[in-house]
N, C-alpha and C positions, 0 to 999 in steps of 0.2 A: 530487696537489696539489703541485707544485712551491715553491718558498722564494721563487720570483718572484712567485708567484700571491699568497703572503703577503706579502710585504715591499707589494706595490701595494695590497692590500686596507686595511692598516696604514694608509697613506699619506693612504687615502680614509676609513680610521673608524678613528679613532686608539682609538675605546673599545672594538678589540678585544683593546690592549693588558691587558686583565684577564684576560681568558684565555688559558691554558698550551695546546701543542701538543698537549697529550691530550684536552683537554676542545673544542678546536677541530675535531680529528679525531673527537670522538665526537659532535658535531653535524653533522657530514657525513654521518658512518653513519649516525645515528637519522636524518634527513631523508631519506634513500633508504628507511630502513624505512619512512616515511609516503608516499612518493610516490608510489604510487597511490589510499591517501585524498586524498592534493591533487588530482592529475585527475581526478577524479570530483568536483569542487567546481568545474572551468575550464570554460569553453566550448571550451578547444580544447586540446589535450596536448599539442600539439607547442611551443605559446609558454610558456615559462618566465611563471610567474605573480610580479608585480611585489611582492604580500604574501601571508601565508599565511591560510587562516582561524583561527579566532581558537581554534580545539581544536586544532589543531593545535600552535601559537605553545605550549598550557598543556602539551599532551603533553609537546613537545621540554625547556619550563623546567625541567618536573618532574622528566624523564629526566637534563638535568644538574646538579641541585639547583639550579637559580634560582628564585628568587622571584619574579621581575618579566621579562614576559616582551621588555623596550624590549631587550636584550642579541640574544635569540633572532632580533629584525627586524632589527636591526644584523648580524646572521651572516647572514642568508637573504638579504639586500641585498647582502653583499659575496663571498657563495657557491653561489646557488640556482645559479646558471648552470650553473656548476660541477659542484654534486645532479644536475639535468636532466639533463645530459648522459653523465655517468658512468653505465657497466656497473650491472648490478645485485650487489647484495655478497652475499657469504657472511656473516650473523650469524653469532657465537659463541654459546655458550647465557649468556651473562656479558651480551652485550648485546639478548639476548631478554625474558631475566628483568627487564631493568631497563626498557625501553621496554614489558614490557608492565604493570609495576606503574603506568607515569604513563595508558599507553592502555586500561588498560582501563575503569580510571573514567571515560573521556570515551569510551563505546562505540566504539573502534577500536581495534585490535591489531596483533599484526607478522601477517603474513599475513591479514589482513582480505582476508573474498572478496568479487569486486564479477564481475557479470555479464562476457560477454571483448567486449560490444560495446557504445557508448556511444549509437547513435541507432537507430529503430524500423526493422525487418528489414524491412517490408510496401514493397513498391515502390511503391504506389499510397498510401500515408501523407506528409501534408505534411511531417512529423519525418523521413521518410526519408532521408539522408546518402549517395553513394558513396564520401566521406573520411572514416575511419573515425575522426580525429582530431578529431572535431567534436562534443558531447555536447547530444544532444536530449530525451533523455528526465530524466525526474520521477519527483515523488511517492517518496523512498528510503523503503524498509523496512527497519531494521536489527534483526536478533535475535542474542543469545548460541549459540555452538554449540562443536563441542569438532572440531579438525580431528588425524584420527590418522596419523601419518608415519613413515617409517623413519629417517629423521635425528634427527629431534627427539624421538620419542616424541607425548604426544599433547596439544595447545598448547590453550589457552585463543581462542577466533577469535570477532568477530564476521562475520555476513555482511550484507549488502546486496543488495536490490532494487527495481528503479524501471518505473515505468509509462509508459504513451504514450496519451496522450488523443486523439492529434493528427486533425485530419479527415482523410476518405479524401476523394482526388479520382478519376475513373472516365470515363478517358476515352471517349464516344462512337462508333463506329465509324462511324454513315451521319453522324455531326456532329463531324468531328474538331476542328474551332475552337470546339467549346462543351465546360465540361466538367459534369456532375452530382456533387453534393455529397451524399456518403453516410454515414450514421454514423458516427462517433470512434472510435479503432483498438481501443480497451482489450486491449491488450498488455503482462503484466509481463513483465520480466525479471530470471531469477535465475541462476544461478553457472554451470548447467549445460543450461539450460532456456529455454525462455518457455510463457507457458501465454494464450490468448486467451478474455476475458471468456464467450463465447457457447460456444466450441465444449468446455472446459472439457478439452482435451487439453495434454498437455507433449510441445511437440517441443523435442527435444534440437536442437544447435546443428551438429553434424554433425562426426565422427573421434572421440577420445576425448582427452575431457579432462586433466589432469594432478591434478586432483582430482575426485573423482564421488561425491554429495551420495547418503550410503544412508538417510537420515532426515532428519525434520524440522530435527532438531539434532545431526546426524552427517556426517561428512567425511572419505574414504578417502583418501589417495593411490594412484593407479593403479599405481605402482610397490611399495607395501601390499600392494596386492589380484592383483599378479601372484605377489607372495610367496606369499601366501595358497594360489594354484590352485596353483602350484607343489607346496607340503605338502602338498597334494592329490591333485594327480596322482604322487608321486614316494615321501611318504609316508603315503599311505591318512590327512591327517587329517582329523576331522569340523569343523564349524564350532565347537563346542565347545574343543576343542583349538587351533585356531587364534587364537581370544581369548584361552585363556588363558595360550598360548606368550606372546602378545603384548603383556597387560597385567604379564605375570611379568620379561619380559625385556628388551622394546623401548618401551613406554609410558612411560620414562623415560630419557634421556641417560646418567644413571650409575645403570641399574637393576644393574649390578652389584658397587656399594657398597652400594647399597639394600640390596639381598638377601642380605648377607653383614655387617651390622651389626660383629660380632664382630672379625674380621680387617679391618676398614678404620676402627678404633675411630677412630684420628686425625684423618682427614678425613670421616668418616660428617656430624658435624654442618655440615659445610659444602653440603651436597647438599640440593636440595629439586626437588619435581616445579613446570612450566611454570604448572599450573594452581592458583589461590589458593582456600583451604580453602571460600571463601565462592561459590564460582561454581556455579551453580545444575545446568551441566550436567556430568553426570560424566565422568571422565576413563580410564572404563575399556570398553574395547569390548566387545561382549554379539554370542553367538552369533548373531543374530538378525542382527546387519551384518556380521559377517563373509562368513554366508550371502547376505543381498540386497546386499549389495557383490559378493559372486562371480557373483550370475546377473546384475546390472545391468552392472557391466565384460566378462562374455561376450559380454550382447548388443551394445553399444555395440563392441566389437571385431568381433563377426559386421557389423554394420552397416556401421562402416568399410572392412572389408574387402571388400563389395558394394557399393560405392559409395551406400549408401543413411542414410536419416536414420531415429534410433528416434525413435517416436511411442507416449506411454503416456497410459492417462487421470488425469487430474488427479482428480479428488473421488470417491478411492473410501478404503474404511475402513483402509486399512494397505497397507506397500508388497509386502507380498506377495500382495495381491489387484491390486495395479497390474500388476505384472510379468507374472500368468499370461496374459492372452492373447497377449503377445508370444514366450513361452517354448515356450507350444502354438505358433506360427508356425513358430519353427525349427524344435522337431520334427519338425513336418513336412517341413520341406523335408529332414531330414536321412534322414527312410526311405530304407528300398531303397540307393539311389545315390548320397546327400547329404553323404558324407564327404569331404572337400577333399583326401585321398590316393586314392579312392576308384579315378584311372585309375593309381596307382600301379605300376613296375612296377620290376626290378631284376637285377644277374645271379644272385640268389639265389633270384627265383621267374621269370626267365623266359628262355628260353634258345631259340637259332635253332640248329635242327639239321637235317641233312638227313637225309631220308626213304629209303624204299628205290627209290624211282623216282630218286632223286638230287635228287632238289628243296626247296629250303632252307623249312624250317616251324616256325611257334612251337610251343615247347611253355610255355605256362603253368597255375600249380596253384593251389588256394583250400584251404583246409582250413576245416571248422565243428565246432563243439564246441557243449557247454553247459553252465554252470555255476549253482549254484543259490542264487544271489542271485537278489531279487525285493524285491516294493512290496507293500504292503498290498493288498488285492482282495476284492471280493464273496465269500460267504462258499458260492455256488451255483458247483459245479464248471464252469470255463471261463465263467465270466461275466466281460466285456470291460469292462460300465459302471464308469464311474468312483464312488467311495465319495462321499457328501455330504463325510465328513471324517473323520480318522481316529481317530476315538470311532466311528462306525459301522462295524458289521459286515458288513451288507446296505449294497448299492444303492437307489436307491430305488424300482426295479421291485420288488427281491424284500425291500423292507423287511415285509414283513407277515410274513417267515417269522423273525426273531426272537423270533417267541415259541414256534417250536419247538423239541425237544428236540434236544441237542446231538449225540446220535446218527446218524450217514446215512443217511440213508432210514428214517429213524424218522418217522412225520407227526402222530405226536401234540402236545400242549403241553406244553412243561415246565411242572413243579410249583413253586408259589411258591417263593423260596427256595432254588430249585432253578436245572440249569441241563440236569436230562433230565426225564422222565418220572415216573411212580410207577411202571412197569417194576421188576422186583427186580435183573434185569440190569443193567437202561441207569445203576440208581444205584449198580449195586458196582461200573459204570465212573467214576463219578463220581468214589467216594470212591478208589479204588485212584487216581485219576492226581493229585487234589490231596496225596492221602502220599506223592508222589514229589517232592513240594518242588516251589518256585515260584522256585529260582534260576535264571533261565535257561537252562535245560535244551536247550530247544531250540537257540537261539539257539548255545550255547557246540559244541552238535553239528555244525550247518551251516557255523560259523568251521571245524572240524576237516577236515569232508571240504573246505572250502577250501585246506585248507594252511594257514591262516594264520590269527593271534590277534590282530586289533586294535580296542580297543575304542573305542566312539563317543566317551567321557570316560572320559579319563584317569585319572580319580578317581573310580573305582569306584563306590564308597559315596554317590558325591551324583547317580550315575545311578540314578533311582528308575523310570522309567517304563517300564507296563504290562510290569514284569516277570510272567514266570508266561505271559503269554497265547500260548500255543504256537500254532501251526499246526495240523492235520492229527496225531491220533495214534491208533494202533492197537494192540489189545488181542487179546490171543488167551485166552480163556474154557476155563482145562484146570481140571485136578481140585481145585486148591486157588485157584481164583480168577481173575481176568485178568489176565493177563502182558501189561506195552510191547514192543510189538516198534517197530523202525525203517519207518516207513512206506515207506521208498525200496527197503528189501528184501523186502519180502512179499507183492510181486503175485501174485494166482493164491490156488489153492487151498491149506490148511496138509498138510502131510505126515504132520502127528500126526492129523491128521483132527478137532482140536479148531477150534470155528468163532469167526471172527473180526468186531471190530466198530467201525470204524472210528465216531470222533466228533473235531468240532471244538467246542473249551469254549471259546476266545479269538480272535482273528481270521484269518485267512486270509492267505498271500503267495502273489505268484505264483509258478509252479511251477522255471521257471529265465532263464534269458538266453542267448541263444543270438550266438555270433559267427561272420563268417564272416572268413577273415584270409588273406592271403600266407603262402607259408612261411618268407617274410624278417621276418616279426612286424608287419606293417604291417596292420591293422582295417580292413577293406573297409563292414564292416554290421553290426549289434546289430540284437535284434528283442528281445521279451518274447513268452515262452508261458504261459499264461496257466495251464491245468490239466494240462497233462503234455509229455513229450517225444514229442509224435506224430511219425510219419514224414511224417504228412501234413501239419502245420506249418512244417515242417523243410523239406518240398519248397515251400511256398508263401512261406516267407521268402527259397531260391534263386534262385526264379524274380523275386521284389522286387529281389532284390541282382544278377541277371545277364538282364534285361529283355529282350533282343535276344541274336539267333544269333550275332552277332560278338561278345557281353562274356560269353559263357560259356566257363569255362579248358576246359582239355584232361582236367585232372584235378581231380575234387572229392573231398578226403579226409575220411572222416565216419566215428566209429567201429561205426553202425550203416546202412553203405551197403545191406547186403545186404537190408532191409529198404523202405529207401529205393529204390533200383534197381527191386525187386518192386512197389512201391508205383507207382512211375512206370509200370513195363509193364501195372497191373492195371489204370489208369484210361486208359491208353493216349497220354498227354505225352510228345511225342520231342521235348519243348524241349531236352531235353541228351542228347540221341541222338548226339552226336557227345563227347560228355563220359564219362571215363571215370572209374570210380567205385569206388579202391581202399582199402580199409580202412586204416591206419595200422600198420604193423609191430607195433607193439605190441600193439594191442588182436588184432589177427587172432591172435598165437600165443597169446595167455591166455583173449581172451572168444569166439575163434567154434570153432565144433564141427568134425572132417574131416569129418561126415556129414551136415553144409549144403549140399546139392551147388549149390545156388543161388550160395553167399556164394564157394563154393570156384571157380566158376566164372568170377563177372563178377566177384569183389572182391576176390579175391586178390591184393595185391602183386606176386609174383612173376608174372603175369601180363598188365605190364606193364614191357615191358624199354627203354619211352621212355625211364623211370625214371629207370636205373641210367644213369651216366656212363663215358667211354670208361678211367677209373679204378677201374671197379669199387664204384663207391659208389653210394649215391643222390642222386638229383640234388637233391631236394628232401628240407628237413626234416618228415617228415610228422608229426611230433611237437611241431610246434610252437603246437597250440590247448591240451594242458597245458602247457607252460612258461608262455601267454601266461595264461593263469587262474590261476597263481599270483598275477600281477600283478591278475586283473582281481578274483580274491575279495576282493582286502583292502577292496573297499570293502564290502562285506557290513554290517559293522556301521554305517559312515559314512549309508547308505542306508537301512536295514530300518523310518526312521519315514516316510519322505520320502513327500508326497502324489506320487504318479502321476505327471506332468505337471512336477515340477522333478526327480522323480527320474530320467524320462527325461530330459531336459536335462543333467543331472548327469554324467549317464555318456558320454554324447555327446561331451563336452566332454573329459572324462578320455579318452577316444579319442583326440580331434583331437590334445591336447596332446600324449599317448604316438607318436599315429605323425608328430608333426612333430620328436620326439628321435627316433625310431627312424630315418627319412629321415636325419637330420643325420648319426646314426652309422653309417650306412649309406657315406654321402659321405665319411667321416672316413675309415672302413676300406678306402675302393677299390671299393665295390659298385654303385659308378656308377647312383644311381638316379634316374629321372628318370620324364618322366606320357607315356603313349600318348594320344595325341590324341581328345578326345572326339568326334570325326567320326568315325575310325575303330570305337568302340565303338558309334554309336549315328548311322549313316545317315543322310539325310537318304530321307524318303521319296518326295522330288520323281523 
């Protein structure tokens, strides 16, 4: 605003001589904060509206202590032009707090959400517009909601939504000069959404928002909720953690006065939160949207980035039953093949060398591991069905065997009260495993062989749930009672000759996860095994992740190849007949025997001199599916309640994000990484 702009205003309304250059300039700013509640009042945005409404005129008097709003029309008359056309501003929190005390009594606020289109989408709707400045629809809904941001902390908002009554017209095809008259559109629109009367679905508006609605009365910013997968992918947190970093630290502009009362004595009583004692929705975000904020911004990101629109059903009982059949979709599509690094390729897994014919030849390597993170699961060894929910134990095929005794292969009933048998065994297994205490036992064991210790919450003491309920445990029955032994080392027969009894008293996980990865660290494929590390799983997850003769590497490093390899010649699959299948340096010199003559054969390392590079090293890091499981354990605890179905999602996603910084620092370091053309891996069959 220039002195000329004033001096002429002056000229033209001498009664703005009452107001000081501050209180002029703070009528400009608050009018910009309202000026999307004013378009949403106009028939058309782009003309500067000649007065304001009449909540608005009360907000602004309030905002500058006026009484009387004739002053307020006097400013708008000799400066709306001015409002209109100017950038949009940066509030202070000085002028947040003050425009939202006058707007929130008159339901609008500084960032009130309003739908991002003003007239009905439907091309065949009379209300339909191709100028997007033109406002046809009706009927607003406004409710209280609480929007959470990384600038502000988390504001007090209302939102807004409007309807379209408007008729459909439908044009004729053998009568094009006639048209039929159909139904009324009943289309609302909301922030992120519209939802249409009949078919009772929300389709999203298409890309991703800059706010995205995780509740009724809840509002992320997308720039939040990249925060959010960030701490996620980077450091293992649960959604637990992520709220409460958030209402601790960033849920307030000066949460770090806040939180230190003591040392900021001075100015502590100057400090208050955006949102007023009295406002109904809370201002502190709950695990619950951290989480359906993280799987609703994935998908709306997977979306985008397929050029496609997310579609969820509208009237269902909470947004975590909205979400799941979209969440099942992309799983799927991400089996086998469906990781967006997936044609990945780099100078650190792939390398053009010539042969002994002289003839220039790839040589590329995968390496698969497993590690023993898993999800809840039936409690019937390798059972795939999904749990009703995870309070059940069984499926609901084998729900009838809950009332068996907890023992394996025991088929009797447990005794009331009980959780085995009247057996005199099956209950001194009973009582020997609940005197081994119900502190997470298990749990705290599976973190170790992970490497790693991070808990779901933070705060220990107020993580209560289903502590105690272990997995799979086993007892070995000697002269003074049954002894725990670790169920992952005592396959086979006991050596003492004393006999053993496996029982499960609490629920069931699956057995581990398996990855198959570059030896540059980039995640090719995840699968879940469900009741063990078979070879035979192992080969049918390969063959998912390398589907065709040309996507299978040169070299598959696995530290039970030797086993795999046999497996494949026994059932006679030359899928990777041309793949060679050496154990990893390490595991070969500690876990396999010289009198393997099998493993010493085909799986030996040293018996592939592709290998080694013309520097005497190895070409390839074949050690690199432990390094990548120190990363990929940490989610162990983040995971271990997650239903099925977001837990896969869950981890997928922690993939993607991992091998899109591995890529980057790849490119950073010089390793020049780039995708082999998916024609080349996968033919056309014409």
């Amino acid at each position: 605003m220039s002195l000329q702009q004033i001096a002429s205003a002056l000229a033209k309304f001498p009664e703005l001589a009452l107001l000081d250059f501050h209180s002029l300039n703070l009528f400009i700013r608050y009018a910009s904060l309202a000026k999307e509640e004013i378009e949403f009042s106009i028939p058309n945005r782009e003309l500067c509206p000649l007065s304001l409404p009449t909540k608005i005129l009360r907000v602004l008097a309030s905002a500058l202590g006026e009484c009387d709003t004739r002053l307020i029309e006097i400013c708008w008359s000799a400066f709306g032009e001015l409002v209109w056309t100017q950038p949009e501003i940066a509030a202070t929190d000085e002028e947040i707090l003050a425009f939202n005390d006058a707007a929130l009594l008159h339901q609008t606020s500084f960032r009130h959400l309003f739908p991002p289109v003003r007239s009905c989408q439907s091309p065949i709707c009379v209300n339909h517009r191709d100028d997007k400045s033109i406002m046809t629809l009706k009927e607003p809904l406004t409710h209280r909601a609480t929007l959470f941001t990384v600038k502000h902390g988390a504001l007090p908002i209302y939102t807004t939504s409007f309807y379209c009554r408007g008729i459909l017209f439908l044009l004729q095809v053998e009568l094009p000069s006639l048209m039929s008259i159909i139904p009324a559109c009943h289309i609302r629109y909301y922030h992120d959404y519209h939802v249409h009367k009949q078919s009772s679905l929300r389709t999203y508006y298409g890309g991703v928002p800059d706010v995205v609605q995780v509740a009724q009365h809840f509002f992320v910013e997308s720039a939040l909720l990249e925060l959010f997968t960030n701490n996620m992918v980077f450091g293992w947190l649960s959604g637990t953690n992520c709220a409460r970093i958030y209402n601790e630290a960033l849920s307030s502009p000066h949460a770090h006065i806040v939180n230190n009362k003591t040392a900021f004595t001075a100015i502590y009583q100057d400090t208050r939160h955006f949102t007023p004692d009295d406002w109904t929705v809370t201002r502190f975000i709950r695990k619950e949207d951290t989480m359906n904020g993280f799987f609703l911004y994935s998908l709306l990101l997977h979306k985008a980035e397929h050029n496609g629109i997310l579609v969820l059903p509208h009237d269902e009982a909470s947004q975590r039953d909205r979400l799941q059949p979209a969440l099942a979709e992309r799983n799927s599509a991400m089996e086998g093949t469906g990781q967006e690094c997936y044609a990945h390729a780099c100078d650190l897994c792939f390398h053009i060398v010539e042969n002994e014919h002289g003839q220039l030849t790839k040589l590329q390597a995968a390496g698969c591991d497993g590690n023993t993170i898993g999800h809840r699961s039936c409690k019937v060894h390798d059972c795939k069905n999904p749990l009703p929910n995870l309070r059940h134990h069984f499926c609901e095929q084998h729900g009838h065997l809950r009332l068996k005794c907890a023992v394996v292969d025991c088929s009797a009933d447990h005794a009331a009260g009980h959780r085995t048998c009247d057996r005199t065994e099956h209950r001194a297994l009973e009582t020997a495993y609940f005197k081994r205490g119900n502190a997470m036992f298990q749990l705290r064991s599976r973190l170790k062989k992970a490497g790693v210790s991070v808990p779901n919450n933070s705060v220990s003491g107020l993580d209560t749930s289903r502590e105690g309920e272990d997995e799979e445990v086993v007892f070995e029955m000697g002269p003074g009672g049954p002894v725990e032994l670790d169920p992952d080392e005592c396959e086979g027969k006991p050596e003492t000759g004393n006999r053993r009894m496996r029982a499960i008293f609490g629920g069931r996980w699956t057995h581990n996860e398996q990855l198959i990865m570059r030896p540059c660290g980039v995640i090719l494929s995840r699968a879940t095994l469900f009741g063990s590390e078979a070879v035979s799983a192992v080969h049918a997850f390969a063959k998912a992740t390398f589907p065709t003769p040309e996507s299978t590497p040169e070299f598959f490093i696995f530290d039970n190849n030797c086993k795999l390899d046999a497996h494949q010649r026994a059932i006679g699959d030359e899928h990777f007949k041309n793949t060679g299948k050496p154990v990893d340096v390490f595991h070969f010199q500690c876990k396999h025997k010289l009198t393997d003559l099998h493993c010493q054969r085909y799986c030996n390392p040293a018996a592939f001199p592709e290998m080694i590079g013309p520097d005497g090293k190895w070409r390839f890091n074949t050690s690199i599916c432990e390094q990548t499981n120190v990363w990929f354990g940490g989610f162990i605890a983040v995971v271990r309640d997650m239903e099925a179905t977001r837990y896969n999602f869950f981890l997928d996603e922690m993939i993607k994000r991992r091998n899109r910084y591995i890529v980057a620092e790849l490119e950073r370091k010089g390793h020049f990484p780039w995708n082999v053309p998916m024609s080349s891996l996968f033919p056309s069959s014409d």
